[in-house]
N, C-alpha and C positions, 0 to 999 in steps of 0.2 A: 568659654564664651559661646552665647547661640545667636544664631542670626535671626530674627524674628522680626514679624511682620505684624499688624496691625489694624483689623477692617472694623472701622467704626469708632473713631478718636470720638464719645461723646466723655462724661465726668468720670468713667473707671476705665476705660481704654487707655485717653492719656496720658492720668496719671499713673495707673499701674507698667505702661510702656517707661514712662519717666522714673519710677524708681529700677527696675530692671536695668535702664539706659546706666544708671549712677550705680548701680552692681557690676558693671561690667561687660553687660552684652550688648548685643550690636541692633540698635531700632535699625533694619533697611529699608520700611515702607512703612506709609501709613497713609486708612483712607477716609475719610470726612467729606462727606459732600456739603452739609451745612455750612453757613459763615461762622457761628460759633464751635462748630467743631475743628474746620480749619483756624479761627484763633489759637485755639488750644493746643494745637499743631505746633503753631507758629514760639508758643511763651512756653509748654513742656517740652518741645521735643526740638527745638528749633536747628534747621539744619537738615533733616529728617525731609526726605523728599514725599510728595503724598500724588499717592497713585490710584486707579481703578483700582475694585477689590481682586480680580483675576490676575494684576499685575502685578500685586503687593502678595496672594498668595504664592507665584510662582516666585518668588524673591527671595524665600525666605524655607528656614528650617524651621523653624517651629513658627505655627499661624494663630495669632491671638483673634478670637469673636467676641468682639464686646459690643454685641448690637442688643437692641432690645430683643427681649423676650420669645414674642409675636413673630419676629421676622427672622429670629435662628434658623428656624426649619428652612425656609427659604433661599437665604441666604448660605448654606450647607449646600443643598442643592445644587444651587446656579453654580457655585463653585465647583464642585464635586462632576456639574455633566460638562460643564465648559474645559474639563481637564488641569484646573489649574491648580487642583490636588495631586502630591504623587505619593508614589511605594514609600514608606520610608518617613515620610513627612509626620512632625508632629501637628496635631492640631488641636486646640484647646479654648473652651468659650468659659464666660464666668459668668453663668446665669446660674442663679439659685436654683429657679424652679428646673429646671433641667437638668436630665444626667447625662448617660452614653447615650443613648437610644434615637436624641435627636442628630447624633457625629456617624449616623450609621452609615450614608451614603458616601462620608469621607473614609471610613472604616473598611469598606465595600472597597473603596482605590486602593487599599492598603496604606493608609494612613494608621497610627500612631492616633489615640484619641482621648483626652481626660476632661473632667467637670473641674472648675477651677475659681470659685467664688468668694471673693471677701466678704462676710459680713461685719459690712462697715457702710455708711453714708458719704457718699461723695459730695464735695462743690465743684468740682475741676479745677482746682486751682492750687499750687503750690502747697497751702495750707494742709492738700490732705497727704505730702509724703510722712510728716510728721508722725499722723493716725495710724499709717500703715506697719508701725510699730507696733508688737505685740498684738495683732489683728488674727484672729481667728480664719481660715479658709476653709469653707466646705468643699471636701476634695471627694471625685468617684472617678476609679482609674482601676482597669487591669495592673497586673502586676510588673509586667513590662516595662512602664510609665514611673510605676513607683518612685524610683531612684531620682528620674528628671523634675517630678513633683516634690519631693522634697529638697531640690537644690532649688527651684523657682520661689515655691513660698519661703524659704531660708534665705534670699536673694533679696523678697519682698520686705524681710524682716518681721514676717508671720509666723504664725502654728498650725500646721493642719491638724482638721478634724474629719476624719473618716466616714463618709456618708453611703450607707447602699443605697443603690439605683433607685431601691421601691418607695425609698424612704426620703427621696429629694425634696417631694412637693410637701412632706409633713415639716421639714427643715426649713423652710422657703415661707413657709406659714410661719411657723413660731418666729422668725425674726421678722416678715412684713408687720403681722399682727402687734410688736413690741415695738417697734420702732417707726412706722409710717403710722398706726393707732395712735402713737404718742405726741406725736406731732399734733394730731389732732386736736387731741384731748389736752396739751397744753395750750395750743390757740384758742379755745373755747375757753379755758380758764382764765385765760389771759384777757378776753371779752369779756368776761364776766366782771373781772380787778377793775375793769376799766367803767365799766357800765357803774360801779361804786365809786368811782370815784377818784381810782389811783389811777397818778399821775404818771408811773413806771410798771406797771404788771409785772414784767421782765425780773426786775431787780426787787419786788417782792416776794416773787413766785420762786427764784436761781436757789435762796440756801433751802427752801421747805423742800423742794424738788431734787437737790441733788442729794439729801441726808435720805427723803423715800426710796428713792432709785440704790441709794447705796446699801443702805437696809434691807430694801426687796433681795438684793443680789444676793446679801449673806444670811439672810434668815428667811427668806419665802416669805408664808403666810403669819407668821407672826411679828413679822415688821408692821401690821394691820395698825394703823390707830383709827379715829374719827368717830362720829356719831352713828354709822351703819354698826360697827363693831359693837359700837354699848348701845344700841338698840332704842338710839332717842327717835323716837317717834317723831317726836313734836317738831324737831332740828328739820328734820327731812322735809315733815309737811311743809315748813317755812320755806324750806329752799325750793323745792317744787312749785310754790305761787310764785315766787319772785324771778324763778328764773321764766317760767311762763311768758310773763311782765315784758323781762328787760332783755332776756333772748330766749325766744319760744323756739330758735333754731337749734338751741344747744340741748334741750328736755330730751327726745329720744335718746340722745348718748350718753344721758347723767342717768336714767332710769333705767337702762341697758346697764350700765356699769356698775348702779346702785342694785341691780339683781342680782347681777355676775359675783358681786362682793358679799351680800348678803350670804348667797349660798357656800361659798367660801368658808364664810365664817360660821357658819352652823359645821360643816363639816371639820374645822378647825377644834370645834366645842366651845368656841369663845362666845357665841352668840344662840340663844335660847330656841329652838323651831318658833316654838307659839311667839316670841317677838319677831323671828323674821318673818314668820308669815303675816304681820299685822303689818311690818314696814314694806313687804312685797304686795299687799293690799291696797296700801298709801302709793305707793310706786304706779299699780294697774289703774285704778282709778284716775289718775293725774295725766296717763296718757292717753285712757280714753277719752275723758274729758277736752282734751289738748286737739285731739285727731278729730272731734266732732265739731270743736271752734273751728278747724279749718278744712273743712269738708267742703 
């Protein structure tokens, strides 16, 4: 059992505190200044006393950072000159994009320092200890650490995956770009279902979307289908006016992605140069056109 602390109960703090809690170790602090951070307190961790972040680090053997991004560094700091880091102390934040390098001034105390990230999408709410199942965790840690790292993610009911330092922000890309893009890119579809007419976007979009997504996984680029792939011209030209029309917000990120595809698929061999470059000509054109309507 570790005694662990908590500075920053937003959607991965405390749930990741609450499954730990239900492995067996012991939440002694936790801090939230927000009201809906303190809710989250109150329905995962409940019981769970919430403290300054200096008081919750001095409470605790191993110190969980689940603040944003931005404010790691900071946050590290304040803590690090306030003394409420010690010798001995584990400490550990779950930001993607970061590795050691921002735990340096707690490392500097002699603290115990590791990168500790699920790549996974949070709600804050019960619904995600479920996820946390078979979850992936980008992990960068001396060797020291090792051991404590893999009874934590084992606790979590995760897998670690092995991240160098250098290579954090290219890890941190590939799942923003797949997952916070996707979100995207299905809302815009989903405008699109609607703008025609459907009455549920949602439930016509779920089986076409989770058969590509499952596809993509086990086959990459050959999971390709659609009209970029066979090279219709014509199909594309149509959607490019209509989407114009009916969401002229959504043309840059279907022309962006109908390029991205394109090339793809030539490099694939599935799709001819001389037709992608006619369908990447339909594409340039459409959003020159588009950028000088709204100039």
């Amino acid at each position: 059992m570790t005694r662990i602390g908590v500075v920053g109960a937003g959607r991965v703090g405390a749930v990741l505190a609450a499954a730990l809690r239900a492995a067996g170790h012991e939440i002694v602090a936790a801090a939230g200044e927000s009201s809906a951070s303190r809710t989250r307190i109150e329905t995962l961790l409940p019981g769970v006393p919430v403290l300054k972040p200096t008081a919750v680090a001095r409470a605790c053997d191993l110190l969980l950072l689940t603040v944003p991004d931005d404010m790691l560094d900071n946050v590290v700091n304040m803590l690090s000159a306030s003394g409420a880091i010690r010798r001995g102390q584990y400490v550990a934040h779950t930001s993607g994009r970061h590795g050691l390098a921002v735990l340096g001034p707690a490392a500097d105390r002699g603290a115990h320092v590791l990168a500790l990230h699920p790549a996974m999408t949070f709600t804050g709410t019960d619904v995600d200890l479920a996820r946390l199942d078979g979850c992936v965790f980008g992990v960068t840690a001396p060797t020291d650490t090792r051991e404590l790292v893999e009874t934590l993610v084992a606790d979590l009911g995760g897998v670690p995956m092995w991240v160098p330092e250098e290579r954090r922000t290219l890890y941190h890309a590939g799942l923003a770009h797949g997952a916070n893009h996707l979100v995207t890119l299905v809302a815009q579809a989903m405008d699109l279902l609607r703008a025609s007419g459907a009455e549920d976007p949602a439930a016509t979009l779920r089986p076409l979307l989770t058969a590509a997504l499952d596809n993509v996984l086990s086959y990459g680029d050959a999971a390709l289908t659609g009209p970029i792939v066979r090279g219709d011209v014509n199909t594309v030209r149509a959607h490019l006016v209509d989407i114009a029309t009916s969401s002229p917000s959504t043309l840059e990120s279907y022309v962006a992605m109908a390029r991205a595809t394109a090339n793809r698929a030539v490099l694939d061999g599935r799709l001819l140069p001389i037709r992608a470059a006619k369908l990447v000509g339909i594409l340039n054109d459409a959003l020159t056109e588009h950028r000088r309507a709204h100039a």
